[in-house]
DOGUVO-95573 format. One line per 2 residues: their letters; for each residue x negated, y, z of N, C-alpha, C. Coordinates in steps of 0.02 Angstrom, whole numbers, plus 50000, padded with zeros to 5 digits. Atoms other than C-alpha are relative to their C-alpha. Last residue first. Example, Ala and Ser with C-alpha at 12.3 -4.5 7.8 and 13.67 -1.06 7.14 Angstrom:
<pts>
sa> 50042:49941:49997:49316:49947:50357:50039:50055:50037; 49955:49941:50000:49385:49775:50390:49955:50060:50000
</pts>
This chain:
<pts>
xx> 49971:49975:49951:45413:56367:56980:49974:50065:50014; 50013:49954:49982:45433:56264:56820:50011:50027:50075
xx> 49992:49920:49980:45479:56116:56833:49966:50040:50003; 49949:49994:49959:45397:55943:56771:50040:50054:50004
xx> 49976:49922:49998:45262:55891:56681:50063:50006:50020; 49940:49967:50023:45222:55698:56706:50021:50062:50019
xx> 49962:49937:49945:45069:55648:56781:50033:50031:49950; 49992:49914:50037:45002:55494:56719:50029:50015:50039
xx> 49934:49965:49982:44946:55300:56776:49995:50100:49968; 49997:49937:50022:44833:55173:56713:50070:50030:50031
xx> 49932:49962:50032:44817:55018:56785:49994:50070:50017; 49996:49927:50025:44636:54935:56838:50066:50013:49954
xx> 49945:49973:50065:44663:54785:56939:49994:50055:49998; 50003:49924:50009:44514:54698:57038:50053:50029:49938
xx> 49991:49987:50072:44535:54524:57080:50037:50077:50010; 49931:49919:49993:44454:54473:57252:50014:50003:49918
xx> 49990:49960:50045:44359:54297:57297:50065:50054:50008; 49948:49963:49973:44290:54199:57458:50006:50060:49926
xx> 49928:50027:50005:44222:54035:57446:50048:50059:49975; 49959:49945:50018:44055:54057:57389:50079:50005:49989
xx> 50002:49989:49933:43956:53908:57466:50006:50079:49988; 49956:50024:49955:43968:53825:57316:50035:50026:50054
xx> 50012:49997:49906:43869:53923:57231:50042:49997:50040; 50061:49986:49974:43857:53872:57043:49983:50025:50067
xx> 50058:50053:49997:44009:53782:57037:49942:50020:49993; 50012:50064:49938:44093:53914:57124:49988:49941:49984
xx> 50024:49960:49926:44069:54057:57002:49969:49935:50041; 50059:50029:50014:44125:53910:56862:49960:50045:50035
xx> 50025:50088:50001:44278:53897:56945:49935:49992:49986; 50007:50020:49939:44305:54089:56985:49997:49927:50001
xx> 50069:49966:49940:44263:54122:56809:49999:49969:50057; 50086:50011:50025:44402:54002:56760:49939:50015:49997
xx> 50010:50061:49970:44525:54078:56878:49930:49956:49971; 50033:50006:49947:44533:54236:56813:49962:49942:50034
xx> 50074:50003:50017:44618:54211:56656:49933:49996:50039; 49996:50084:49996:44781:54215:56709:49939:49980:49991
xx> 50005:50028:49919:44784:54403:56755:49961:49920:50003; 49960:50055:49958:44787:54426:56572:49973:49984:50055
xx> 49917:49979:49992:44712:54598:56500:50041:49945:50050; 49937:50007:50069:44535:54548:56532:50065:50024:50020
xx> 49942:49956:49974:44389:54613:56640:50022:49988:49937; 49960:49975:50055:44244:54468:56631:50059:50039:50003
xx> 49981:50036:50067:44184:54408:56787:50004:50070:49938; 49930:50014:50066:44100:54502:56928:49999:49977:49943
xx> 50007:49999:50074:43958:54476:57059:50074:49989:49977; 49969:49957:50052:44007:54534:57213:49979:50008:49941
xx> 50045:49972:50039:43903:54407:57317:49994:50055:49951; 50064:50017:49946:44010:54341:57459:49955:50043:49956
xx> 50012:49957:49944:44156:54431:57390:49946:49992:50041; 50004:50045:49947:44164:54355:57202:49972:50042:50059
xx> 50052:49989:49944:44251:54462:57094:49986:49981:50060; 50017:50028:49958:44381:54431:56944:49929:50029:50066
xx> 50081:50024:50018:44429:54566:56836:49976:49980:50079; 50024:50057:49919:44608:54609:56804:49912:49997:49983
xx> 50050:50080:50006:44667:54728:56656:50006:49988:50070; 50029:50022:49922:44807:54849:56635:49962:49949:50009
xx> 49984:50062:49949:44788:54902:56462:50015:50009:50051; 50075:50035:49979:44767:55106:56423:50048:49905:49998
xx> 50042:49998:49930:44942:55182:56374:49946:49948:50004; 50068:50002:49994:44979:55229:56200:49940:49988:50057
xx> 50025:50023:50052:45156:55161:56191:49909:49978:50007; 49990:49966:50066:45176:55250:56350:49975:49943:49945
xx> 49954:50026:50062:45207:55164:56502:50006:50013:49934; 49990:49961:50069:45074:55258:56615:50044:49933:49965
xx> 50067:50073:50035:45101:55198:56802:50026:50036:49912; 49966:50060:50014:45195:55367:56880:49959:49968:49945
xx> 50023:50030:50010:45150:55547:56964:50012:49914:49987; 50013:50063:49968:45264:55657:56950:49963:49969:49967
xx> 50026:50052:50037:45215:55845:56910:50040:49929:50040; 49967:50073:49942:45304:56009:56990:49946:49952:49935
xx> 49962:50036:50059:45220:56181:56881:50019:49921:50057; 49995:50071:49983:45158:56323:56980:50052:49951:49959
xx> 49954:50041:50000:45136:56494:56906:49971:49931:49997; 50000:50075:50003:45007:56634:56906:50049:49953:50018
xx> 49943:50045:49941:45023:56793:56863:49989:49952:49992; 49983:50058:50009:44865:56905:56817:50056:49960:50026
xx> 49951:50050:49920:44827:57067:56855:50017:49949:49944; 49952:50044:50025:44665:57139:56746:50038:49997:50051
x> 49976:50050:49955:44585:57309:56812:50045:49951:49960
</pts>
């Protein structure tokens, strides 16, 4: 017969800050058609997709910008 103990550990969960943490990018996306731009680091960047989006179909008013940020789970207490 094995016995085993098992123990719980606390974590918080929080946006990764580490040196080595991922980017946070953006990446434009048009909602009538959900074709997407380019996923860059600068937010700012967006816009020029969504210009040249909507000079090829005008009649695509309606856009979203998709943010991928990394987050971790920090070890915690023992319990």
């Amino acid at each position: 017969m094995v016995t085993r103990k098992f123990r719980f550990r606390e974590h918080v969960i929080e946006p990764d800050q580490e040196p080595d943490a991922e980017a946070i990018t953006f990446t434009p996306q048009c909602a009538v058609c959900e074709a997407m731009g380019p996923t860059r680091e600068g937010a700012g960047e967006l816009t020029g997709w969504i210009v040249r989006h909507l000079g090829e179909h005008p009649e695509h008013l309606s856009y979203r910008e998709i943010i991928t940020r990394p987050y971790r789970a920090v070890p915690g207490a023992w319990r």
